[in-house]
C-alpha positions in Angstrom: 0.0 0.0 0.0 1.7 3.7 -1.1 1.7 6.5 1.0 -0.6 8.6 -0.8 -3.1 5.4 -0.8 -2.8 5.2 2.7 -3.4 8.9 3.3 -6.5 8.3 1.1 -7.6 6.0 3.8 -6.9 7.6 6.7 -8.8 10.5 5.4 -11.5 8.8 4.2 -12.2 6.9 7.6 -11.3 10.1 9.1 -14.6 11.7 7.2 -16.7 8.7 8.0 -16.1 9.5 11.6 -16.8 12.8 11.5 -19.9 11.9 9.8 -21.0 9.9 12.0 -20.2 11.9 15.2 -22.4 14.4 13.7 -25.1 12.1 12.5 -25.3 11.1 16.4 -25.9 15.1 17.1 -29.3 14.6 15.0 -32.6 15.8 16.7 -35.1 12.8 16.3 -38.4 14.6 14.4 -40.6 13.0 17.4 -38.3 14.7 20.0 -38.1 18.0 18.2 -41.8 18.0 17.9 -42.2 17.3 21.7 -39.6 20.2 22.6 -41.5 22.4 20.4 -45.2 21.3 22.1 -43.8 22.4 25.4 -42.6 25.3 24.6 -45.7 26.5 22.8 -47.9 25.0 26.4 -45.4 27.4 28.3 -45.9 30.4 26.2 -49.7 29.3 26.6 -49.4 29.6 30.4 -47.5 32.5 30.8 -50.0 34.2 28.1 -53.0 32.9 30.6 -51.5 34.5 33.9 -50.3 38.0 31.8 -54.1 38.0 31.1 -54.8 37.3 34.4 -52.8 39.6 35.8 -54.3 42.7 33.3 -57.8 41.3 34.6 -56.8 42.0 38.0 -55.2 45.3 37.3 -58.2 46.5 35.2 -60.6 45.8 38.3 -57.9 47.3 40.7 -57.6 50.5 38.7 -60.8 51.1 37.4 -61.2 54.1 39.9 -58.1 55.7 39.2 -56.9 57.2 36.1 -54.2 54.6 35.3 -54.1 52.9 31.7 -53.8 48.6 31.1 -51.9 47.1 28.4 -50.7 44.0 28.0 -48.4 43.7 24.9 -45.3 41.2 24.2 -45.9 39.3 27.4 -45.7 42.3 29.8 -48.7 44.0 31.3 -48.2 47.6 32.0 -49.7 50.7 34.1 -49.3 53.7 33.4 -50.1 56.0 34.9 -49.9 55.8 38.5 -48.0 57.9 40.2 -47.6 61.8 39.5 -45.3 64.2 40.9 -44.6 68.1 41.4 -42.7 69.8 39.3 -39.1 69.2 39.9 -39.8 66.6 42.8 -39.6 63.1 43.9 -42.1 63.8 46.8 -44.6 60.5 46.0 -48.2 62.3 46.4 -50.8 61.0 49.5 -53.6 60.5 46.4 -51.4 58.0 44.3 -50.9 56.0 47.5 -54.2 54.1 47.6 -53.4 53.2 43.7 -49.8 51.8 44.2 -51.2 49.8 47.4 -53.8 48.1 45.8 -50.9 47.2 43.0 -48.8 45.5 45.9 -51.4 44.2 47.9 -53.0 42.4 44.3 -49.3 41.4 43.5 -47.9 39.8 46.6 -51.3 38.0 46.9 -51.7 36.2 43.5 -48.4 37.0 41.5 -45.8 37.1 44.3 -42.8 35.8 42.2 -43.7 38.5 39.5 -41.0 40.8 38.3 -41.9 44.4 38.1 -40.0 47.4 37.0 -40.9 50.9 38.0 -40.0 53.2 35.4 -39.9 56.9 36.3 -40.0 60.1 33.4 -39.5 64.0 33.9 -41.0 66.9 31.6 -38.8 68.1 29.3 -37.6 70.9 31.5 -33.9 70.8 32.6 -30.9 69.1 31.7 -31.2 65.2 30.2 -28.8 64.3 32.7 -30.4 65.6 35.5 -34.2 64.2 34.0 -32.5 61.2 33.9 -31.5 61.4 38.0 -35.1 63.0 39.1 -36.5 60.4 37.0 -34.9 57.6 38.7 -35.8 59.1 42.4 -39.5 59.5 41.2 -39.2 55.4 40.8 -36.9 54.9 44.1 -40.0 56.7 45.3 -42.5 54.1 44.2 -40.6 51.5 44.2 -39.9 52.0 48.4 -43.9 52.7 48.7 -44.2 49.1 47.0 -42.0 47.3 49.2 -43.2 49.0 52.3 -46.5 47.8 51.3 -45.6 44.5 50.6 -43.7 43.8 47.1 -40.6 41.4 47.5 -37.7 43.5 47.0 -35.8 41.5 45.2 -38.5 41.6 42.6 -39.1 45.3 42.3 -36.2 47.4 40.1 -36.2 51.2 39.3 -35.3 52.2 35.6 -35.6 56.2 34.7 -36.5 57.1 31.0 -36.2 60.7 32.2 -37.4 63.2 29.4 -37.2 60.7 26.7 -39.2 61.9 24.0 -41.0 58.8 22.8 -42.5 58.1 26.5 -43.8 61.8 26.6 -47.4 61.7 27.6 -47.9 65.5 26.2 -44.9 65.7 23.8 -42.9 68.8 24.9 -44.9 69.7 27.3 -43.4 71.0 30.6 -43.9 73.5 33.8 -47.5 73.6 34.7 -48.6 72.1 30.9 -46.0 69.1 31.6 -48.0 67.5 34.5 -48.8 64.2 32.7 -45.3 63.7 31.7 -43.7 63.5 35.0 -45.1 60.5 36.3 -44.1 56.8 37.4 -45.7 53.7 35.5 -45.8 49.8 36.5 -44.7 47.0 34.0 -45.5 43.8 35.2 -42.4 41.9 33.1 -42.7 38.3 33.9 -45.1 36.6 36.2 -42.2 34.2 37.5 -41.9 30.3 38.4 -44.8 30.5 41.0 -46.6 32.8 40.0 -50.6 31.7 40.6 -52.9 32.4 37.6 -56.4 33.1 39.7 -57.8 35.7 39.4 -59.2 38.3 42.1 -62.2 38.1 43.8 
């Protein structure tokens, strides 16, 4: 046997291995189709309690002026927490609002993750928006806790004055009210997370 017939060989078995190794890294059709039933069941589930969960929030919040929407697996509230101008002060009428939220959370959706995401008229500096937005949510987000939110599950995020979360684009100073407010987004109902809803 020559060299270069040998080297054939090797390289040929070589390629056969290599084929075969990957041949073994194959997804049976049955098991793909199982993988792919589960997944769609889970996305089922977690579609059920985001539903759930707007339910709730839409009978929570039907007396205040605070808006429900559920979109890409999130629920949000906006809404419900509005502050002075160039303050962080959380006002005595949100209150009731933003204890119901916590109270309704911790008792059917305690493993929920929520983010509290604060905004700022247009007036001032980005930078600073940015820093009074984010103690507008610290605000909230301490009133949630204190009324019963895990805090491990509660974050603060501050869009400050971005322009595409303006409620009145541009507005600010006594016209900029609706702008410098706190809203709720319910991202992920967690592991535990119990789909029934409220009585």
């Amino acid at each position: 046997m020559t060299i270069r017939t040998l080297r054939t060989t090797v390289l040929a078995t070589s390629l056969m291995a290599l084929g075969l190794a990957g041949c073994s890294q194959y997804v049976k059709k049955t098991d793909f189709n199982t993988a792919i039933q589960q997944l769609q069941q889970k996305q089922q589930d977690q579609q059920q309690q985001i539903d759930s969960i707007k339910q709730q929030m839409q009978s929570q919040f039907s007396k205040y002026d605070a808006q429900i929407t559920a979109m890409q697996g999130r629920v949000s509230v906006d809404t419900v927490a509005h502050f002075a101008f160039n303050s962080a002060t959380l006002n005595d009428q949100d209150k009731p609002a933003l204890q119901n939220f916590a109270e309704t959370m911790s008792k059917y959706h305690p493993n929920a993750m929520i983010t509290v995401e604060g905004f700022t008229d247009p007036a001032g500096s980005r930078g600073y928006n940015k820093h009074l937005g984010m103690e507008r949510a610290k605000a909230v987000r301490d009133f949630l806790v204190s009324s019963g939110l895990n805090a491990d599950m509660v974050r603060a995020v501050s869009y400050g004055e971005d322009a595409n979360r303006q409620v009145a684009k541009g507005a600010s100073h006594d016209r900029g009210a609706d702008n410098r407010r706190v809203s709720l987004t319910v991202d992920s109902t967690g592991t535990g997370a119990m789909a029934s809803a409220a009585p």
